[in-house]
MDAnalysis code that builds the backbone (N, CA, C; Angstrom):
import MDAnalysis as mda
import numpy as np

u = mda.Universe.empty(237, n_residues=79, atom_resindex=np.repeat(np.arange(79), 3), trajectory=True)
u.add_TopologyAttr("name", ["N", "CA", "C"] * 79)
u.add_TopologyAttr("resid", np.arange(1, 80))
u.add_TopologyAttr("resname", ["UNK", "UNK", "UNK", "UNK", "UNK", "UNK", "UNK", "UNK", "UNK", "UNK", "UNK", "UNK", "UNK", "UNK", "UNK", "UNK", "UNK", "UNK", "UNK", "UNK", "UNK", "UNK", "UNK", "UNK", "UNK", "UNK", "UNK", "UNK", "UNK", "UNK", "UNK", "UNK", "UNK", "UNK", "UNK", "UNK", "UNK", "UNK", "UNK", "UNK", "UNK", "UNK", "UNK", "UNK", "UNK", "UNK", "UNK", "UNK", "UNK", "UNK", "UNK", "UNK", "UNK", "UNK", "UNK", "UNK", "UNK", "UNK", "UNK", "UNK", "UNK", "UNK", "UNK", "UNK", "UNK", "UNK", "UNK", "UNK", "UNK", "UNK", "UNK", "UNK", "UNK", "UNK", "UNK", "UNK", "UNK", "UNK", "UNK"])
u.atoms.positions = np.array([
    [42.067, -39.740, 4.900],
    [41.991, -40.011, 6.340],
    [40.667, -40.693, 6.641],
    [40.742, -41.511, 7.586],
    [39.762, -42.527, 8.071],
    [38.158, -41.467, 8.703],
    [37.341, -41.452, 7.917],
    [36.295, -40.294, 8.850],
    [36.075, -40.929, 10.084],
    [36.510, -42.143, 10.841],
    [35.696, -42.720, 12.087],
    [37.328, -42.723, 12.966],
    [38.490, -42.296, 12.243],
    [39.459, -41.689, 13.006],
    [39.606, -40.393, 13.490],
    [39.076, -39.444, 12.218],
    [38.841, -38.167, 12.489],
    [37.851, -37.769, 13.983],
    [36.688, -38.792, 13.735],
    [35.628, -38.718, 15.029],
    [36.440, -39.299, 16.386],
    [37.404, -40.111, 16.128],
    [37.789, -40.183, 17.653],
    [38.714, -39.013, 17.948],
    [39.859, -38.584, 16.829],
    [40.963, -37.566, 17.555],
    [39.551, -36.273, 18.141],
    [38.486, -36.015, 17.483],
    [37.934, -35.142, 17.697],
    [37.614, -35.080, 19.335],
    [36.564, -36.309, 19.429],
    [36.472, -36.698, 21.136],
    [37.552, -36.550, 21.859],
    [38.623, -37.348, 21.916],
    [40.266, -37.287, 22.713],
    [40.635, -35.483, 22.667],
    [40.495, -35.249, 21.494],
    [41.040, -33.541, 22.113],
    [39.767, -32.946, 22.860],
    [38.440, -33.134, 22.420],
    [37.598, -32.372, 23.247],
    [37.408, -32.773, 24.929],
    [37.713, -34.209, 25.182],
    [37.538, -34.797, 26.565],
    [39.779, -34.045, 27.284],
    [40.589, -34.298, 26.305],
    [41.736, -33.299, 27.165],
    [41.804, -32.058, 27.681],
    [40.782, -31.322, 26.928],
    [40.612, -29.647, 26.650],
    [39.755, -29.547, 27.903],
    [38.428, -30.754, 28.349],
    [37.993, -30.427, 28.960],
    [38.226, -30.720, 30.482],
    [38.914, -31.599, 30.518],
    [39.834, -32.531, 31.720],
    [41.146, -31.225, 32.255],
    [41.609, -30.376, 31.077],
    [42.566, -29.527, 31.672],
    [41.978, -28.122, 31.982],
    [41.126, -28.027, 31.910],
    [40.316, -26.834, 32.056],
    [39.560, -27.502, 33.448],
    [39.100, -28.127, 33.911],
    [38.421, -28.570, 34.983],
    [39.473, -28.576, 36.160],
    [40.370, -29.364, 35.696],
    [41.927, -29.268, 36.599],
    [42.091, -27.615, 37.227],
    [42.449, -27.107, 35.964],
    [42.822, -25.637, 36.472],
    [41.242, -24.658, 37.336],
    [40.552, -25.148, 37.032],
    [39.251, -24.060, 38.251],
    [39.639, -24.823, 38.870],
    [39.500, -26.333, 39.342],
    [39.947, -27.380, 40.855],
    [40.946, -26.468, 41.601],
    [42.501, -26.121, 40.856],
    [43.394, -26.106, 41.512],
    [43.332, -24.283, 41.978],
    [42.856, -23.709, 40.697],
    [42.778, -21.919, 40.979],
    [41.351, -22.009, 42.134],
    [40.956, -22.685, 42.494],
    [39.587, -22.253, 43.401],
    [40.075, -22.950, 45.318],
    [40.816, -23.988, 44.824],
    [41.761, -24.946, 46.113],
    [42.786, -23.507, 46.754],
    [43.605, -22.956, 45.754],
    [44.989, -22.338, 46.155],
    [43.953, -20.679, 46.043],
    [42.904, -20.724, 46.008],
    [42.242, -19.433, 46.213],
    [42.736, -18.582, 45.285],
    [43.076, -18.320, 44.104],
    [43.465, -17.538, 42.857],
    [42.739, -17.068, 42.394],
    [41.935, -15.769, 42.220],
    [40.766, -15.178, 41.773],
    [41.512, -15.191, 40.304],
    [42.314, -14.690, 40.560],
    [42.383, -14.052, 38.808],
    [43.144, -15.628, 38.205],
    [43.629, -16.450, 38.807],
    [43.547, -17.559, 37.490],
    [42.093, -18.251, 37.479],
    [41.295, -18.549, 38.496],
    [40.074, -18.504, 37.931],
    [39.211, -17.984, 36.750],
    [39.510, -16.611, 37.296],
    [38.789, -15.794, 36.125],
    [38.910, -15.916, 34.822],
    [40.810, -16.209, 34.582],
    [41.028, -16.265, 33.193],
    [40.899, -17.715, 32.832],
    [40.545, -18.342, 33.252],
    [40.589, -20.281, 33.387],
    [38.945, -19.888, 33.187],
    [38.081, -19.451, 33.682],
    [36.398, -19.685, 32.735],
    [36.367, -18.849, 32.034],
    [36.859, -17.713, 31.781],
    [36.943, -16.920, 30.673],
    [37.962, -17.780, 28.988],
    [38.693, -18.540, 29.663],
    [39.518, -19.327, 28.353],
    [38.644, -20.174, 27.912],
    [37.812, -20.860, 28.858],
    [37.334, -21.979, 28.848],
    [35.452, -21.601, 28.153],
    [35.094, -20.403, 28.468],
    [34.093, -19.639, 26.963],
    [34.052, -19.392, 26.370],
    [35.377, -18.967, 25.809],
    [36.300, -18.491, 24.536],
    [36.194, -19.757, 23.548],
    [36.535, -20.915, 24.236],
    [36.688, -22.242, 24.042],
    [35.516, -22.960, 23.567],
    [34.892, -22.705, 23.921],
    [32.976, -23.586, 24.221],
    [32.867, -22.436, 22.782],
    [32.562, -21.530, 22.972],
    [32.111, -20.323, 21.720],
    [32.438, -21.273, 20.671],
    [33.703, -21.202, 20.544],
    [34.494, -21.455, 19.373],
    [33.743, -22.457, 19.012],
    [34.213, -23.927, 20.060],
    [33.518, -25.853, 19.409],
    [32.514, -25.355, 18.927],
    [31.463, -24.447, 19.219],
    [30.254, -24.875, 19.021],
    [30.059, -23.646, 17.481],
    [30.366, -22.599, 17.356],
    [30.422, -21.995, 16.492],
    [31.012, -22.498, 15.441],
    [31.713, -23.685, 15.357],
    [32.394, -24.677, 14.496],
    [31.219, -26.065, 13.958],
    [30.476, -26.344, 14.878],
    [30.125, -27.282, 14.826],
    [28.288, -26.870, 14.225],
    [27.531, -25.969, 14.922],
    [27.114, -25.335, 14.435],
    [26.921, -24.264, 12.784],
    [28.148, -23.947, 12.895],
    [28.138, -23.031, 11.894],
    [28.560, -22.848, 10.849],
    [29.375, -22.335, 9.929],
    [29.409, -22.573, 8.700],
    [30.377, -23.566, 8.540],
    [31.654, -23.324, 9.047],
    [32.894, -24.399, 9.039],
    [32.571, -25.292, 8.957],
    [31.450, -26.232, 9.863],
    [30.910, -27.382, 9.752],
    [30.172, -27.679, 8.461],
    [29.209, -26.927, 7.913],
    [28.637, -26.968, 6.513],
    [29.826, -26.901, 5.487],
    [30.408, -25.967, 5.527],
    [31.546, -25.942, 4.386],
    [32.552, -27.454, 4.896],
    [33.005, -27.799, 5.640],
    [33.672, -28.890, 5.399],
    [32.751, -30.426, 5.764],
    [31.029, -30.362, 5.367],
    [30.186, -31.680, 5.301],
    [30.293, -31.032, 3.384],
    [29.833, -29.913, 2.945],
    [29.801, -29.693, 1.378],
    [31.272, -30.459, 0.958],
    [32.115, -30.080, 1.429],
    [33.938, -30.661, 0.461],
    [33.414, -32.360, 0.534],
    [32.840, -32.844, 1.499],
    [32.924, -34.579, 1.675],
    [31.959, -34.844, 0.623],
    [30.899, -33.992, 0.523],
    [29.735, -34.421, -0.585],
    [30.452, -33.911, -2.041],
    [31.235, -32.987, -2.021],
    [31.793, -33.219, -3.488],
    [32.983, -33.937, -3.769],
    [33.508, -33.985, -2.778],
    [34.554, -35.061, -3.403],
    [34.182, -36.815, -3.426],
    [32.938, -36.475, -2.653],
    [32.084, -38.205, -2.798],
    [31.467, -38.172, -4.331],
    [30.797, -37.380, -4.635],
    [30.432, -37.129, -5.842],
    [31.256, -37.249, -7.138],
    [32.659, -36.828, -7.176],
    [33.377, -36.424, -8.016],
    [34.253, -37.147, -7.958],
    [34.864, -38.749, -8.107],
    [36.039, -39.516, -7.208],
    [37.312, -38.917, -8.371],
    [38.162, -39.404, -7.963],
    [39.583, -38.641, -8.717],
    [39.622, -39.755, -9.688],
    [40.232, -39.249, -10.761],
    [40.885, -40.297, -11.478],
    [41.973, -41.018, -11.524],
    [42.215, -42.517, -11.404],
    [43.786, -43.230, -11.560],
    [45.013, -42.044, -11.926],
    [45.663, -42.240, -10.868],
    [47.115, -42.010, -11.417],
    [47.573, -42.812, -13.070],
    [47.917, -41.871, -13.776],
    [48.369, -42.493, -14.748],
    [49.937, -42.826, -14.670],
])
C-alpha cells in the first residue's frame, strides 16, 4: 500500500469522525438533549484518548519498527 495513501485515508477518516461528532453536540445542544450531549463528548474522549494513544504510543512505534524492517529486509523474487 501507497504510505502517502495511507496518510490521506488517515486525514479523511479523522476530518469525518470529527465533522460527525461536531454535528451531533450542534444538533444535541439546538434540540436541548442533555443526555445525547453527554454521551456525544463523552464518545468523542473516548475517541481523542484512543487517536492519540495510537499515535503517541506504542502502536505507532510498533507499526514505524515493521516499516524499518521490512525496509531493511526486502523479500525475495517469486520464483
Amino acid at each position: 500500500m501507497d504510505k502517502n495513501l495511507g496518510q490521506w485515508g488517515a486525514i479523511a477518516v479523522s476530518i469525518t469522525v470529527l465533522v460527525t461528532f461536531v454535528g451531533a453536540l450542534v444538533v444535541s445542544f439546538f434540540i436541548k438533549d442533555q443526555t445525547m450531549m453527554s454521551l456525544t463528548v463523552g464518545a468523542a474522549v473516548a475517541n481523542a484518548t484512543t487517536a492519540v494513544g495510537y499515535w503517541l504510543g506504542s502502536s505507532r512505534g510498533s507499526q514505524q519498527k515493521d516499516e524499518t524492517i521490512a525496509a531493511s529486509h526486502p523479500t525475495p523474487p517469486a520464483a
